[in-house]
N, C-alpha and C positions, 0 to 999 in steps of 0.2 A: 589298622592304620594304613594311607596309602602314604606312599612317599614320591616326592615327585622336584625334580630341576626345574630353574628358574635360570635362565640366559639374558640378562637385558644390555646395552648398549648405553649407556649415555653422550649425548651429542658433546663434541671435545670443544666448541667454546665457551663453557662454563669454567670461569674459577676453582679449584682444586675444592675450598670450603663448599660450595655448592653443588658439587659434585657428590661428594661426603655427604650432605643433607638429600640429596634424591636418592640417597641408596635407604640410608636412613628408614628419610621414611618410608618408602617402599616396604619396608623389612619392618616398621612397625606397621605398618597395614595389614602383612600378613600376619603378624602376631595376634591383634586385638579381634581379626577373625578366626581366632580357632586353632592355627596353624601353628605349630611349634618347628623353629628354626634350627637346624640341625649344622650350617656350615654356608659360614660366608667366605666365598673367594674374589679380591678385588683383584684383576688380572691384568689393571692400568690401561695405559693408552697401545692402541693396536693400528696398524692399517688395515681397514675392511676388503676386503676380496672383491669389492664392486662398490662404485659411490653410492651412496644411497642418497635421495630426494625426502624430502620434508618438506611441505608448505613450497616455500620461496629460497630455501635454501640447500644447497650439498653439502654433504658430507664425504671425504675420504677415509678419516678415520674417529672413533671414538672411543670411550673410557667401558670396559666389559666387567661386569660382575655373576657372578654363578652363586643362587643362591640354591640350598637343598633345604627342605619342609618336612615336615610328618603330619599330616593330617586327617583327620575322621573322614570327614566330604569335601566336596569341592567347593567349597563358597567363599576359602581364600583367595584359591587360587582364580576362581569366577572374576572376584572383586578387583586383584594385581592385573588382571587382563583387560578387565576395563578401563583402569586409569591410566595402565600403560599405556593402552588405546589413544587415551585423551591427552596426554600429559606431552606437550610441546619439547620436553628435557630429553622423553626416551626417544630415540632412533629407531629401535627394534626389540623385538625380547621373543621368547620362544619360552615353551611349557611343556614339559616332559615328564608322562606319569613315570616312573622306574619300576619294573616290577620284581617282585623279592626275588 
């Protein structure tokens, strides 16, 4: 099993509900691929250390979640990095295998 952190950002002018639902499903994405969720940490709203650009928009601060995984291979984690990629909600997110 490797085990591995999930870092992501969510952009802070979403509704609190919606906010909730990108973690959500995020954290079912990783499940139906394989990946068994070991620990959700919602860490609230934060000021980021540098504004960050998106599109047409900045950011000062956003909503942080740290999630931890246990998984056989990588193709959760594959799959979470590519929607994150895409997904207009996240800001940012980082991938961290942890090793035992």
């Amino acid at each position: 099993m490797r085990n591995y952190e999930i870092m992501f950002i969510v952009k802070p002018t979403l509704q609190e509900e919606e906010i909730k639902n990108v973690a959500a499903n995020f954290q079912k994405t990783l499940e139906t691929n394989d990946a068994k969720v070991t620990n959700v940490d919602a860490w609230g709203q934060r000021t980021l250390a540098y504004e960050i650009k998106k599109g047409n928009d900045t950011y000062k601060s956003g909503y942080y979640y740290v999630i931890n995984i246990e998984a056989n291979d990588d193709k959760a984690v594959k799959e979470f990095d590519r929607l994150a990629l895409i997904s207009s909600d996240i800001i940012r997110h980082l991938i961290i295998r942890k090793e035992k």
